[in-house]
N, CA, C and O of each residue as an XYZ file, in Angstrom:
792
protein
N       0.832     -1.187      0.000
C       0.000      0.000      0.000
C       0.873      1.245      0.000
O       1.881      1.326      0.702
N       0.445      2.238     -0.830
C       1.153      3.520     -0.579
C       1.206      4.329      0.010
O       0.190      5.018      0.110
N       2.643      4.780      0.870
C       2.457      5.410      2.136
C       1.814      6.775      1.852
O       1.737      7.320      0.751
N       1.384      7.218      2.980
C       0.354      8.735      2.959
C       1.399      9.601      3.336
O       1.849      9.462      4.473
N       1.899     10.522      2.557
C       2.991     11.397      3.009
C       2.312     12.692      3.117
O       1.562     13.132      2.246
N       2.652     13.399      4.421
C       2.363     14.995      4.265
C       2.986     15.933      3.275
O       4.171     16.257      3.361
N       2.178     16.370      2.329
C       2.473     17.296      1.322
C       2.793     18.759      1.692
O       3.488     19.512      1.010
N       2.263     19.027      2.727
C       2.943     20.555      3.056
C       3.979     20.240      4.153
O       3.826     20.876      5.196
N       4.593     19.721      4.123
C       5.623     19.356      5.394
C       6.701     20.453      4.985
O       7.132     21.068      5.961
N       7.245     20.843      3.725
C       8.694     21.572      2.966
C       7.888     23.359      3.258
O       8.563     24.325      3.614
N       6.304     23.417      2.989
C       5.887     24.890      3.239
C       5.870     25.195      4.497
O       6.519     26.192      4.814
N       5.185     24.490      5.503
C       5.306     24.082      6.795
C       6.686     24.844      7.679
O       6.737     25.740      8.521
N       7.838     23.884      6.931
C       8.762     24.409      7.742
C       9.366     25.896      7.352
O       9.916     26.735      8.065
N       9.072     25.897      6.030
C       9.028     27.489      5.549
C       8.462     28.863      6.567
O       8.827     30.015      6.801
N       7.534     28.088      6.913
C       6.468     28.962      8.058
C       6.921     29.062      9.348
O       6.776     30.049     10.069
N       7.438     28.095      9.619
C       7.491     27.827     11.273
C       8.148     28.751     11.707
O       9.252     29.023     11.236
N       7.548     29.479     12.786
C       7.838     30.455     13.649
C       7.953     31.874     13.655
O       8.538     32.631     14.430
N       7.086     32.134     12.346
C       6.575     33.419     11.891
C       5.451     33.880     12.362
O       4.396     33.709     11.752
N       5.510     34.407     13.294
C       4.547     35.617     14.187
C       4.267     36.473     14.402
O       5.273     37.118     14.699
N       3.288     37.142     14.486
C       3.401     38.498     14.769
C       2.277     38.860     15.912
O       1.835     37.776     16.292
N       1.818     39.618     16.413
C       1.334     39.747     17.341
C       0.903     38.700     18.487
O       1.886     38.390     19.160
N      -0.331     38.040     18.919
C      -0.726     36.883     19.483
C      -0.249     36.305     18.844
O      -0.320     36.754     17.701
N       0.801     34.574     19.005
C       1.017     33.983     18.445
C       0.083     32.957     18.715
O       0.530     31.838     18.466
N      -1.356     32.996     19.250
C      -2.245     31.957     19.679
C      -4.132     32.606     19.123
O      -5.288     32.507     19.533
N      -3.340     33.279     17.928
C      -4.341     33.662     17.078
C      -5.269     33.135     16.127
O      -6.486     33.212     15.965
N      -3.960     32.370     15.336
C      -4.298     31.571     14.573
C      -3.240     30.367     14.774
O      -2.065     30.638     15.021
N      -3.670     29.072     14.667
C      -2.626     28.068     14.364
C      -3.274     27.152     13.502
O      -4.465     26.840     13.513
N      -2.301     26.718     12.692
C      -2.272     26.408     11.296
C      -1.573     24.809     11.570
O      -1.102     24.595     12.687
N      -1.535     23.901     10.697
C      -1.304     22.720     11.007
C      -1.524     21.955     10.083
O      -2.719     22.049      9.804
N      -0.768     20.874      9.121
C      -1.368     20.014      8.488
C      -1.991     18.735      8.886
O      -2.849     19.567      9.182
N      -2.266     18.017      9.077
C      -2.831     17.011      9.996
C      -2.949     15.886      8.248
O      -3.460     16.336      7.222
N      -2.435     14.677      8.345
C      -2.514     13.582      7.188
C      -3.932     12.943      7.423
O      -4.549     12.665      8.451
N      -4.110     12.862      6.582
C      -5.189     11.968      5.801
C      -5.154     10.862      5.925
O      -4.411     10.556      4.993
N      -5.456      9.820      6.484
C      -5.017      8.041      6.702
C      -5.862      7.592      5.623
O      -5.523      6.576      5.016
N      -7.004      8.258      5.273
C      -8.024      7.626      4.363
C      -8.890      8.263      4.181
O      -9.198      8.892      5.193
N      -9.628      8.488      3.177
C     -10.763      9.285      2.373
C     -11.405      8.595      1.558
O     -10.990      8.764      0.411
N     -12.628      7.559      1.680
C     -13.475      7.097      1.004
C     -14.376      7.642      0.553
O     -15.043      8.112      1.475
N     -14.876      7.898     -0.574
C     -16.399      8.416     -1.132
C     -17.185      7.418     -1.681
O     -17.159      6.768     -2.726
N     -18.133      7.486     -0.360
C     -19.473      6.640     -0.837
C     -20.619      7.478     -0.861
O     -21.126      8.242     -0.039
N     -21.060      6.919     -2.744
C     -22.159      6.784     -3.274
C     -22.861      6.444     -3.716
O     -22.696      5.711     -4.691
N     -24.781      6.981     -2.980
C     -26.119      5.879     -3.678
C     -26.342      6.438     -4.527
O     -26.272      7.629     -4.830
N     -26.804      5.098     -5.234
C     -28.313      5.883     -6.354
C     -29.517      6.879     -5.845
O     -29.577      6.949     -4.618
N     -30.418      7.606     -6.506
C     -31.325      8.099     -5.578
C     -32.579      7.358     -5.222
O     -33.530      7.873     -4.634
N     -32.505      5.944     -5.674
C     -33.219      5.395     -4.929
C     -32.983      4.426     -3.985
O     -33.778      3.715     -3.372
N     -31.712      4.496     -3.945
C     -30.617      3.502     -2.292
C     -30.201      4.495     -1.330
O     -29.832      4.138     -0.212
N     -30.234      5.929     -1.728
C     -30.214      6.455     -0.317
C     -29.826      6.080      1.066
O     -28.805      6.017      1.750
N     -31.471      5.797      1.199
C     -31.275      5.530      2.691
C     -31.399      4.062      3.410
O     -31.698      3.638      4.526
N     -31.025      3.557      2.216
C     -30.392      1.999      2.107
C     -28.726      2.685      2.618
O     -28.120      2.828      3.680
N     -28.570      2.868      1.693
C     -26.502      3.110      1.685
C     -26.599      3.967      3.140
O     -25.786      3.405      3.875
N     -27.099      4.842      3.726
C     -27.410      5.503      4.757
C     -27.296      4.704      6.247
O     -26.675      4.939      7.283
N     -28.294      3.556      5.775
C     -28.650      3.318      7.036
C     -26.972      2.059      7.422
O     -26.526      1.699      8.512
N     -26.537      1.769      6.154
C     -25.506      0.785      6.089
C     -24.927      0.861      6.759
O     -24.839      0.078      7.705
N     -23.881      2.410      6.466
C     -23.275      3.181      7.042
C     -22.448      3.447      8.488
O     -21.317      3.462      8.973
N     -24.427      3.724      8.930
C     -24.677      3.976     10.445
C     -24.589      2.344     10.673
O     -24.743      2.320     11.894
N     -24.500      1.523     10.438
C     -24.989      0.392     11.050
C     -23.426     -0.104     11.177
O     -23.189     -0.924     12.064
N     -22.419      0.317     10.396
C     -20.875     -0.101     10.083
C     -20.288      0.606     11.188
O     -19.505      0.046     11.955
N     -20.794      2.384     11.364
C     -20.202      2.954     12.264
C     -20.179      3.035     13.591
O     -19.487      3.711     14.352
N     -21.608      1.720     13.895
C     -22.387      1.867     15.140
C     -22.784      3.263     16.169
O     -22.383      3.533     17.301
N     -23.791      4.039     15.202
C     -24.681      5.098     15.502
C     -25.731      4.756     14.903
O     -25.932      3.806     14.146
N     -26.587      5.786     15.363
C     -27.899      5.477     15.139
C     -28.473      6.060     13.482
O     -29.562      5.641     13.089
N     -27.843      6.810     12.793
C     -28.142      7.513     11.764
C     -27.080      8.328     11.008
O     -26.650      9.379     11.482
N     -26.696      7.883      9.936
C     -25.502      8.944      9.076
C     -25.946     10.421      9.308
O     -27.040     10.824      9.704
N     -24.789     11.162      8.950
C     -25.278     12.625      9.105
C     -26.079     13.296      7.739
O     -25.589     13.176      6.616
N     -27.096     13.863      7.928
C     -27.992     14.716      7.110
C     -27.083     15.581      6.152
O     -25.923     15.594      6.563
N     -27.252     16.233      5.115
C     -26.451     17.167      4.141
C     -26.184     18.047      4.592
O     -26.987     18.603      5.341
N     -24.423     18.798      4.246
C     -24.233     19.807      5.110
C     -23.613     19.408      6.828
O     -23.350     20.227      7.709
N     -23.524     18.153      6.887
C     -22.615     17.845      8.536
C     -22.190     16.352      8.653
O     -22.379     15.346      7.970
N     -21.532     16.637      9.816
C     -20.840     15.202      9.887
C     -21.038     14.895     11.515
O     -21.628     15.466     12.432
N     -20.108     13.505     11.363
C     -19.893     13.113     12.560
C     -18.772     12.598     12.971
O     -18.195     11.854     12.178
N     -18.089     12.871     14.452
C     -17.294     12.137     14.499
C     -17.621     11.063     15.816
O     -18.099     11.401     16.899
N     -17.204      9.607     15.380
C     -17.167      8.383     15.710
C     -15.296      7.748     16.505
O     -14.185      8.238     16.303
N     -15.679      6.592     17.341
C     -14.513      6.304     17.766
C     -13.574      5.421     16.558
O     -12.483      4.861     16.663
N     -14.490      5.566     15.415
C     -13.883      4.807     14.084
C     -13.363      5.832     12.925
O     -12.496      5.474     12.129
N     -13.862      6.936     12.889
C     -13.926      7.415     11.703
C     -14.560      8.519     11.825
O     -15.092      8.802     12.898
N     -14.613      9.243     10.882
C     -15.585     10.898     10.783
C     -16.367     10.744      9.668
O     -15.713     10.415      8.678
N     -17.579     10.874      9.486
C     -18.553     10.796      7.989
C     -19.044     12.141      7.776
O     -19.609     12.890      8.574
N     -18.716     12.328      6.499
C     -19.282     13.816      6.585
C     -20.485     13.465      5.258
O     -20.119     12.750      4.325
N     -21.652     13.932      5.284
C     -22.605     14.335      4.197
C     -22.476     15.344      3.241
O     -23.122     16.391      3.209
N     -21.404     14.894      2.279
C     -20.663     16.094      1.336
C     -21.658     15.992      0.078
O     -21.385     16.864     -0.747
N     -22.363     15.457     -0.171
C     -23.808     16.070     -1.184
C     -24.329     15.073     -0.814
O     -24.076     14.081     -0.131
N     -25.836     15.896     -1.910
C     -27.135     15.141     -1.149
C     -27.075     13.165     -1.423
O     -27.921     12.526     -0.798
N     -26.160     12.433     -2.260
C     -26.212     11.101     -2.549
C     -24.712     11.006     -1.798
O     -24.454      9.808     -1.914
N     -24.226     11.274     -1.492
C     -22.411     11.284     -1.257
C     -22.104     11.397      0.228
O     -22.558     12.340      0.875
N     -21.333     10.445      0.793
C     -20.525     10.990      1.940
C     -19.051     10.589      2.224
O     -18.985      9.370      2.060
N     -18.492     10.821      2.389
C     -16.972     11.000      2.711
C     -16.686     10.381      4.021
O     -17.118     10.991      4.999
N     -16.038      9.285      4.223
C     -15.131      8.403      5.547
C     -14.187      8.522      5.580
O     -13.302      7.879      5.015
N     -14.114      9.640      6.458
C     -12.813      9.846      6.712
C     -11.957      9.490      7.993
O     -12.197      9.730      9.176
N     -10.612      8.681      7.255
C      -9.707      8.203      8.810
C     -10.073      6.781      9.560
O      -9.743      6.378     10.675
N     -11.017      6.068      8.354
C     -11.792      5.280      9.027
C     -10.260      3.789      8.533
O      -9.969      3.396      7.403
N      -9.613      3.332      9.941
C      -8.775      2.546     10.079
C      -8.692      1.316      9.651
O      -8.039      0.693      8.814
N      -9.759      1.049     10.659
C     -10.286     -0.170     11.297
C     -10.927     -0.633      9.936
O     -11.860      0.008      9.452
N     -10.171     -2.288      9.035
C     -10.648     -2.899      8.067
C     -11.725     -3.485      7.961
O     -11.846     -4.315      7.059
N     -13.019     -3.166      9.024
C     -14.226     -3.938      9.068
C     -15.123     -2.339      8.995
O     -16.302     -2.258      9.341
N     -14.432     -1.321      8.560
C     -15.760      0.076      8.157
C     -15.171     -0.123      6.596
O     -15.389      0.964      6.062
N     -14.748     -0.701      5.956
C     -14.303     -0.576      4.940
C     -15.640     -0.636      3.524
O     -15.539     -1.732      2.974
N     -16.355     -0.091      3.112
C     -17.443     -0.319      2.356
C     -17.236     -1.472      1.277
O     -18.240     -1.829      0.661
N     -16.022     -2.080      1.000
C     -16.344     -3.501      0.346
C     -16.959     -4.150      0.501
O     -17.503     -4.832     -0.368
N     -17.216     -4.241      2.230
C     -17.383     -5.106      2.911
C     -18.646     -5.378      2.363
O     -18.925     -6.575      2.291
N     -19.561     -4.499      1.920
C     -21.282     -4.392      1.884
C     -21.559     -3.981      0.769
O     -22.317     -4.627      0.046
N     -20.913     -2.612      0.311
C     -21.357     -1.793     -1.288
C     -21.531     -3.275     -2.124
O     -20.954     -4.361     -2.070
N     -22.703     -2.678     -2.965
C     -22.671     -3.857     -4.319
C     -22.972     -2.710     -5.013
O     -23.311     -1.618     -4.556
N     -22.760     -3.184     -6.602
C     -23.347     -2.400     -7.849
C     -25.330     -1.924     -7.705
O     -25.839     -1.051     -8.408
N     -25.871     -2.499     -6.972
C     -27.032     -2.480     -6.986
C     -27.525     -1.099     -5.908
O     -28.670     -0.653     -5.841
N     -26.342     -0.608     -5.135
C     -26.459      0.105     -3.951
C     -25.974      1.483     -4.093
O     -26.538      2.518     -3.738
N     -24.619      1.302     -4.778
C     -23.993      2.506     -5.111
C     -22.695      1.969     -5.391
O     -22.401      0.832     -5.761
N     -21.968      2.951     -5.161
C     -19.993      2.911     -5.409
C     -19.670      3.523     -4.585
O     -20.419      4.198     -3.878
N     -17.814      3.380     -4.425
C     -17.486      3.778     -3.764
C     -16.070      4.223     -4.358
O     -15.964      3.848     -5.526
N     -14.996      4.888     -3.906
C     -14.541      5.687     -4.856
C     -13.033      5.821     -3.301
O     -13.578      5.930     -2.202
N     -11.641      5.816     -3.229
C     -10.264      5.986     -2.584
C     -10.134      7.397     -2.742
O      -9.669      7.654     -3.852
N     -10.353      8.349     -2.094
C      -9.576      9.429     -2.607
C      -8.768      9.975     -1.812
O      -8.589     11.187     -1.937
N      -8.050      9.235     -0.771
C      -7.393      9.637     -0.356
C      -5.882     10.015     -0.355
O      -5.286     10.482      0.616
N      -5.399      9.778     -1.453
C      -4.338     10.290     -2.317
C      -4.748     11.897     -2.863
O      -3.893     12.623     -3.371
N      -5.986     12.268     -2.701
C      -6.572     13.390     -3.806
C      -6.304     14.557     -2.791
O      -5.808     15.574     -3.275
N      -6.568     14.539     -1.453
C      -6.477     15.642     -0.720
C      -5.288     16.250      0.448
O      -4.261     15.617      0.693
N      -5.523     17.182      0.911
C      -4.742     17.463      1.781
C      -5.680     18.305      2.963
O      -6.710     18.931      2.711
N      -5.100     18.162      4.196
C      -5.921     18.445      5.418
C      -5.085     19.401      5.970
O      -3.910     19.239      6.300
N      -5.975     20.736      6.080
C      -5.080     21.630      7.072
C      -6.404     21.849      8.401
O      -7.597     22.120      8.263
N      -5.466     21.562      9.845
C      -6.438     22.361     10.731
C      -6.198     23.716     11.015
O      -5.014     24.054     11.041
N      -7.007     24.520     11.221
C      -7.138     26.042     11.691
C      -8.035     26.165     13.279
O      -9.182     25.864     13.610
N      -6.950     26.717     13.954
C      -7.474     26.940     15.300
C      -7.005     28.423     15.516
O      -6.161     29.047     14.873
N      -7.878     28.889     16.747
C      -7.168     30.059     17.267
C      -8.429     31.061     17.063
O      -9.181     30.926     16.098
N      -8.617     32.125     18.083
C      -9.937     32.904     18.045
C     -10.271     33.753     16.934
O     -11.274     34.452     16.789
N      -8.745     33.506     15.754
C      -9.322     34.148     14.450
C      -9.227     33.891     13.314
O      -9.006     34.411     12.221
N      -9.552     32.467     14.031
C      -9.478     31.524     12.603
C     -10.196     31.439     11.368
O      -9.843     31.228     10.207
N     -11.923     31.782     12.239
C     -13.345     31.566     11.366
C     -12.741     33.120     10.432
O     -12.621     32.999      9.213
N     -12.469     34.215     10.952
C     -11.916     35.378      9.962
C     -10.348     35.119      9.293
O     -10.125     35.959      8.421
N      -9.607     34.491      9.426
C      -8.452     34.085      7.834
C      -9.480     33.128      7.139
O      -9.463     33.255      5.914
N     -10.326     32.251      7.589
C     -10.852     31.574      6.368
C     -11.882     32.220      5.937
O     -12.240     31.501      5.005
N     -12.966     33.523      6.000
C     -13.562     34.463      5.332
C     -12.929     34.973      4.552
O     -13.662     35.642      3.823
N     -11.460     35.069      4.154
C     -11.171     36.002      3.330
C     -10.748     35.596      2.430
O     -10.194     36.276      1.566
N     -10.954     33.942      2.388
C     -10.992     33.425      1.174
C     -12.154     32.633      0.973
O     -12.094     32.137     -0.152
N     -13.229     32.287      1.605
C     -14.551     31.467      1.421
C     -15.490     32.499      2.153
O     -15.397     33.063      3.244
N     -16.562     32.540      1.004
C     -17.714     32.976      1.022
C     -18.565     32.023      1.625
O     -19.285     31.293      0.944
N     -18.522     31.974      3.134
C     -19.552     30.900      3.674
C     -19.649     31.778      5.363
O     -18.659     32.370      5.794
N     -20.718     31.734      5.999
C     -20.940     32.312      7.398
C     -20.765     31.357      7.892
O     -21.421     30.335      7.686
N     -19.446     31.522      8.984
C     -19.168     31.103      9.936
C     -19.233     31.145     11.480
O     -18.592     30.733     12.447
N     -20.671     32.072     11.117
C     -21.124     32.191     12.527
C     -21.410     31.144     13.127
O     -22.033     30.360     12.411
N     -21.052     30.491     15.022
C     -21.848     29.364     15.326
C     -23.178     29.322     15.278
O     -23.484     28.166     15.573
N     -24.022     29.873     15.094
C     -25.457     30.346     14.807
C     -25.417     29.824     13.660
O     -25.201     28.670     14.031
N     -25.460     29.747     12.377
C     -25.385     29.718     11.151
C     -24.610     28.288     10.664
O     -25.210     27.496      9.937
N     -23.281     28.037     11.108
C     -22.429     27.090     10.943
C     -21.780     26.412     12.373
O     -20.841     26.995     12.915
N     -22.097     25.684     12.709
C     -22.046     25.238     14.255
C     -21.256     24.168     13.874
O     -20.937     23.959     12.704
N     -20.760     23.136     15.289
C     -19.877     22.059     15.179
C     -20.643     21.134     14.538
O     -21.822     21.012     14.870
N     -20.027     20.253     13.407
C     -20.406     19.345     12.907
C     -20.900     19.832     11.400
O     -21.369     19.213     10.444
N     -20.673     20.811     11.562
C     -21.214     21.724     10.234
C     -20.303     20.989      9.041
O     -19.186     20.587      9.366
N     -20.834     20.778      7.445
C     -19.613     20.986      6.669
C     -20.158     21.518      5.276
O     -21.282     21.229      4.866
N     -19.344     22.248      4.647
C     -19.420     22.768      3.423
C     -18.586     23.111      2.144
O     -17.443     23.496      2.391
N     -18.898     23.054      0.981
C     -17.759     22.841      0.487
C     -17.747     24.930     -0.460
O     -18.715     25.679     -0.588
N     -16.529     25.134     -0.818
C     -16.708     26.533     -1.389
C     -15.418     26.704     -2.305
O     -14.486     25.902     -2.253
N     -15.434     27.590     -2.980
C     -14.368     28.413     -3.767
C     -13.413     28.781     -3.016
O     -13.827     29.610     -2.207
N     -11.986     28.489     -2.860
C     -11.010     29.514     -2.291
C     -10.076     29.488     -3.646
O      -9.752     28.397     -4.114
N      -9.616     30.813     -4.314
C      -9.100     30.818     -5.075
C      -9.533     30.136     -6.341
O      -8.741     29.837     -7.234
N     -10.654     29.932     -6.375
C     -11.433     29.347     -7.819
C     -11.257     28.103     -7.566
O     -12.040     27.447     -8.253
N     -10.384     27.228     -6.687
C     -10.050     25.617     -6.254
C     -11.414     25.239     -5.217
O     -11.593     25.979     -4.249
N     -12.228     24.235     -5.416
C     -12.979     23.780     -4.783
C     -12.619     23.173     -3.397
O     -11.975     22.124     -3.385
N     -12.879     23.582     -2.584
C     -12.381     23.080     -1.032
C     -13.568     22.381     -0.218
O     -14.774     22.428     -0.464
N     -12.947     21.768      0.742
C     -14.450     21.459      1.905
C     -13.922     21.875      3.328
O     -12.797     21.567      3.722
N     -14.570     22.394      3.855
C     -14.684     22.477      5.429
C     -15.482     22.336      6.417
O     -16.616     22.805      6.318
N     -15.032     21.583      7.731
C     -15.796     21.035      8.195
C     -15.249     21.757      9.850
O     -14.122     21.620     10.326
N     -16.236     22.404     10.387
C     -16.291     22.519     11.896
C     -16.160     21.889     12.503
O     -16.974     21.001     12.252
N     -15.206     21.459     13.874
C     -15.048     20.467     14.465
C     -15.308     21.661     15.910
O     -15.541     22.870     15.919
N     -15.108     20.473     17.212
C     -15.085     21.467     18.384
C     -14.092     22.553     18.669
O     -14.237     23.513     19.425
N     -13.149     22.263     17.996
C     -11.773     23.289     18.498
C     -11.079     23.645     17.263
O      -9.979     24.196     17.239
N     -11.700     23.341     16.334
C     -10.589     23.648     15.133
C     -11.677     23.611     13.975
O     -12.780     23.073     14.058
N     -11.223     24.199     13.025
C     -11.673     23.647     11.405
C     -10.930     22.919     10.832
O      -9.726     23.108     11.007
N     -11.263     22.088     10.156
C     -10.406     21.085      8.899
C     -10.462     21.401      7.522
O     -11.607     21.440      7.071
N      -9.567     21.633      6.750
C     -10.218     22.417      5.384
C      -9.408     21.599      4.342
O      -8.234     21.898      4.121
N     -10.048     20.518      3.666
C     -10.005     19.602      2.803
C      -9.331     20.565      1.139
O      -9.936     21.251      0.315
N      -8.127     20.234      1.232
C      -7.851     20.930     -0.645
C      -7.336     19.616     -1.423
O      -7.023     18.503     -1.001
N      -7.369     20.200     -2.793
C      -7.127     18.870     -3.710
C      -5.528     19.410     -3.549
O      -5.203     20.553     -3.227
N      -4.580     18.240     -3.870
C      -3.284     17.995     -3.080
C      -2.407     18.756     -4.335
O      -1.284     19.248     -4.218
N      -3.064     18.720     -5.301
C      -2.193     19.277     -6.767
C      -2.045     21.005     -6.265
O      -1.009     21.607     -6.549
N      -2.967     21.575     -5.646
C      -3.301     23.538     -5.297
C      -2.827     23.251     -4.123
O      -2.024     24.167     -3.945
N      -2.781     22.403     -2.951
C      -2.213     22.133     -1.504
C      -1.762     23.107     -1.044
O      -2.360     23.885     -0.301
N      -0.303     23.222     -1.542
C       1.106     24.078     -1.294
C       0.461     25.681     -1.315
O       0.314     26.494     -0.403
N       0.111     25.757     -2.955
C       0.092     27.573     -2.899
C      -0.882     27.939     -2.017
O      -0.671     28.938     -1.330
N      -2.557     26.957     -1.811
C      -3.385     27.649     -1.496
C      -2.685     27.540      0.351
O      -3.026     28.410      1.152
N      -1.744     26.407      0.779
C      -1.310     26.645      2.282
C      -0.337     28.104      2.419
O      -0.475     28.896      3.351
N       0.474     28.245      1.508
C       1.117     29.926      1.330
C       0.237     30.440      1.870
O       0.018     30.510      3.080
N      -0.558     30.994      0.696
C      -1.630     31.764      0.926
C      -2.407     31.922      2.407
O      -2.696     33.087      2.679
N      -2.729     31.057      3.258
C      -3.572     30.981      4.421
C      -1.844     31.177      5.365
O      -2.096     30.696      6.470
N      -1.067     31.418      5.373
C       0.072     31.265      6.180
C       0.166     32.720      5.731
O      -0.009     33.516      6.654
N       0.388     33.226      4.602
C       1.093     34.802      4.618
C       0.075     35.671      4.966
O       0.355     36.860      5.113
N      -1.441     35.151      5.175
C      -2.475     36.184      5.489
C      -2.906     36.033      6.935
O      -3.621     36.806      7.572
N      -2.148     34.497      7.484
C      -2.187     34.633      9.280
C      -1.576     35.481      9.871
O      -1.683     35.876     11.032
N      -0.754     35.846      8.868
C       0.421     36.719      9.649
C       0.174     37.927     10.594
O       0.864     38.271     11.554
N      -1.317     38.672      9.965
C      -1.357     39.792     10.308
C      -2.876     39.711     11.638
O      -3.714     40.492     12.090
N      -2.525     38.388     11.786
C      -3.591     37.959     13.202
C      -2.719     37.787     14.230
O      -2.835     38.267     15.357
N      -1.694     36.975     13.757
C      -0.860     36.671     15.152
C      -0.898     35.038     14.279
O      -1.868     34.552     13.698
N       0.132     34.597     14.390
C       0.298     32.867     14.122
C       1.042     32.625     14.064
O       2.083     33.266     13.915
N       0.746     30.996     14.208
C       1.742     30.031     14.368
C       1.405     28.894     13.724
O       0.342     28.273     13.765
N       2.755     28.593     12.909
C       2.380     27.050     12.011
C       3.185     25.640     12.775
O       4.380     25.533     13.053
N       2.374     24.912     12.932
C       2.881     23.583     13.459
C       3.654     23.023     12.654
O       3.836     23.320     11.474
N       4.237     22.016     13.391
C       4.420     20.336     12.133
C       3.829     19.534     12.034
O       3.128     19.197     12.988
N       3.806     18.743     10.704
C       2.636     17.975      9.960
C       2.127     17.402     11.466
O       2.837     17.765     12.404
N       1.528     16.959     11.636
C       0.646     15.828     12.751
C      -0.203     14.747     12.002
O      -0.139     14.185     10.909
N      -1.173     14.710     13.288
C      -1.978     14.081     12.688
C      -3.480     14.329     13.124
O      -3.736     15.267     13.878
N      -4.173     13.742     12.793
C      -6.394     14.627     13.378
C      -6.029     13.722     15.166
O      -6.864     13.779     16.069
């Protein structure tokens, strides 16, 4: 199997320890990807493939469009209305082989495709406004929230967690669009980690 290497690890250290005011403003972080499955139904397996899911992840119900969940297995997010995303899911018995048939839906590896940055720090939800057009008010966008948007014309996803955001980019834009969110922390106060992990 092919190892999962952190792709911003070389920008990363480019960054490290460039601050300016609060250095607990923003913190920035790549966190790896162990796995990114996309499973999808037909629209009439839905909530067949739905209930599968929940029944693999042991909860009571996949998450509705627009949010996720996180599990002691994995995180599922409802990234369109037939589609959801398993992410991190380890453990070889959530694996959707196990169950998907042609009759149900597909399922789709993409975890080679992305890259994961977390964003923490009390001004975080404002560096990622100034490149995504999405309200990040907790009123509006609360934990568990996820959505996907334009940053730089590159399609992204982000997902609210309790203490951080996670902001899903395709791994080919990774690098510039992590520049970019690193040279515009600057003027919050930040600090960039090393790669980790969720």
């Amino acid at each position: 199997m092919l190892e999962m290497r952190p792709i911003l690890a070389e920008a990363a250290r480019g960054a490290l320890g460039e601050e300016a005011g609060d250095p607990g403003a923003v913190v920035l972080q790549e966190n790896a990807v162990h796995s990114l499955i996309q499973v999808s139904a037909w629209p009439h397996t839905h909530e067949r493939v739905a209930t599968q899911l929940a029944e693999s992840l042991g909860v009571d119900s996949a998450p509705e469009p627009g949010s996720a969940l996180i599990t002691s297995g994995a995180t599922i997010m409802r990234v369109q209305p037939l589609s959801w995303w398993l992410v991190d899911a380890d453990d070889p018995s959530l694996d959707p082989a196990q169950w998907m048939t042609a009759d149900l839906g597909t399922f789709l590896d993409l975890g080679h495709s992305r890259a994961r940055v977390a964003l923490s720090g009390p001004d975080s939800s404002t560096l990622l406004n100034r490149f995504l057009a999405i309200d990040l008010r907790p009123s509006v966008f609360p934990i568990g929230a996820v959505a996907t948007g334009a940053f730089h014309h590159v399609s992204v996803l982000l997902h609210r967690r309790e203490r951080d955001f996670h902001l899903y980019m395709p791994r080919g834009f990774a690098v510039s669009l992590f520049e970019l969110l690193t040279e515009t922390a600057a003027q919050f106060g930040s600090q960039v980690l090393p790669s980790g992990t969720h």
